[in-house]
C-alpha positions as CSV (number, residue, x, y, z in Angstrom):
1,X,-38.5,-126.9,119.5
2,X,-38.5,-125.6,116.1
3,X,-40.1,-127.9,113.2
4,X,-40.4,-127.1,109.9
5,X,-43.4,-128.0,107.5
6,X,-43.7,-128.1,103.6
7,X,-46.5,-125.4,102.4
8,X,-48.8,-128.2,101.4
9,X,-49.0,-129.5,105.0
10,X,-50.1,-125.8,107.0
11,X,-53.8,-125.0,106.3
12,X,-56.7,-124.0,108.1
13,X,-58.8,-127.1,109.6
14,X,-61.5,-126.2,107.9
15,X,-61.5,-125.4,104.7
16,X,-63.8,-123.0,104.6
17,X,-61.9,-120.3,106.7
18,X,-61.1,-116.9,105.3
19,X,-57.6,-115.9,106.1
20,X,-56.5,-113.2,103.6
21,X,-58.1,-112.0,99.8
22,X,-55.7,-111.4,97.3
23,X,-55.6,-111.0,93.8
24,X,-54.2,-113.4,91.3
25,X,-50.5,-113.8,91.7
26,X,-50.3,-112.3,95.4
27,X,-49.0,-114.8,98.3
28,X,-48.3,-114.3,101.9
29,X,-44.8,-114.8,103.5
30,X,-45.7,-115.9,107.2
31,X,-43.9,-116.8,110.0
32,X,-46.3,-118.6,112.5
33,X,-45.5,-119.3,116.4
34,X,-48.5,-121.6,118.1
35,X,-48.9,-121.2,122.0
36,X,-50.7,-123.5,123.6
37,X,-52.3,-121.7,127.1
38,X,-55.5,-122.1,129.2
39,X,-58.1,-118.9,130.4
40,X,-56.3,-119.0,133.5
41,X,-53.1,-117.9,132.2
42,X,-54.9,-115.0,129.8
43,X,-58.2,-114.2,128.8
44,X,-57.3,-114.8,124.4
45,X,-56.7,-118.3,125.6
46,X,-60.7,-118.4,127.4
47,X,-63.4,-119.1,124.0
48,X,-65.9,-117.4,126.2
49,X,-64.2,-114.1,125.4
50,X,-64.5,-114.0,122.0
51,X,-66.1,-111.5,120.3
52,X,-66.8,-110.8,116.5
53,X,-68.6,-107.8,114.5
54,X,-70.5,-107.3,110.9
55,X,-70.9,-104.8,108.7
56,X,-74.4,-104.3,107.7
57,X,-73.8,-102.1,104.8
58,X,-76.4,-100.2,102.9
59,X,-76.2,-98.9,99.8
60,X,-79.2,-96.1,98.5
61,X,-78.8,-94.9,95.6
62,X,-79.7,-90.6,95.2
63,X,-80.3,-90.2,91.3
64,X,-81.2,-93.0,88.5
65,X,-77.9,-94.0,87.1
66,X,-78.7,-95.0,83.1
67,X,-76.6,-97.2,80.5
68,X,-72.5,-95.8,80.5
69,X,-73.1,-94.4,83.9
70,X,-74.7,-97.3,84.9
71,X,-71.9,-99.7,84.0
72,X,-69.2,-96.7,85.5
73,X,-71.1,-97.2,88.7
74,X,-71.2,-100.7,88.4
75,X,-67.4,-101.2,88.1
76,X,-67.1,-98.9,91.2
77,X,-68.3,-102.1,93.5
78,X,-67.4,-105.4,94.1
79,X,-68.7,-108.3,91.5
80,X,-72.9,-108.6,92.8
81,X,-73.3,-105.3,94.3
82,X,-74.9,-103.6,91.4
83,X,-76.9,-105.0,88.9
84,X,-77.9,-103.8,85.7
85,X,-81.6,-104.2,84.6
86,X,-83.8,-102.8,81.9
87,X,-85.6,-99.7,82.5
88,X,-89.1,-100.2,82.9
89,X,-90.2,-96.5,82.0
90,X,-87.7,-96.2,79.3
91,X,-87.7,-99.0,76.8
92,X,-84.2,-99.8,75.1
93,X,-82.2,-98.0,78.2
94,X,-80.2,-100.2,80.9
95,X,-80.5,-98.6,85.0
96,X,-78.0,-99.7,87.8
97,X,-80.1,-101.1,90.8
98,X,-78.9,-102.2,94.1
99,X,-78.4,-105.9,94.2
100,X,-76.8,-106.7,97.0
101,X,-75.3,-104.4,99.4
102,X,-73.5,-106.9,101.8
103,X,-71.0,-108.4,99.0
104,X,-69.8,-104.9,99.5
105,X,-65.9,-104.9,100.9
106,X,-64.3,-102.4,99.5
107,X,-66.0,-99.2,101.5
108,X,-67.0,-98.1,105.0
């Protein structure tokens, strides 16, 4: 059977499921087959064999990294991975910190 949907009515059922991260103005161009099976005909089809991972990352930084550098290193990341602060030994001077290390997607 074939059947065709408009793009409004395919989704995930929940909304909160990740599929792909794109920039502004990407889109995906899919072509979707559903398969309804059972654990008996292969193990994808059993939920007992599903199995996930996470990256734990962690990020230490080697040197202080001060005003222009600190905003260089910042724009290295993803958005909440470093944080600039004021220095606490040198007054007037801005140092990167590590913020948080798991919004970290970009490296391995």
């Amino acid at each position: 059977m074939n059947f065709k949907f408009k793009s409004e009515d395919v989704c995930p059922v929940e909304g909160d499921i990740l599929i792909a991260k794109m920039n502004p103005g990407q889109e995906l161009d899919l072509k979707l087959l559903a398969v309804k099976g059972i654990g008996k005909d292969h193990a994808k089809f059993s939920p007992v064999a599903t199995a996930y991972y996470r990256l734990l990352t962690e990020i230490v930084l080697k040197q202080d990294f001060y005003d222009e550098q600190a905003e260089r290193l910042k724009s290295c990341f993803s958005p909440g991975v470093i944080k600039i602060v004021d220095d606490d030994k040198k007054e007037g001077r801005t140092k990167a910190v590590v913020d948080n290390p798991r919004l970290d997607t970009c490296s391995r």
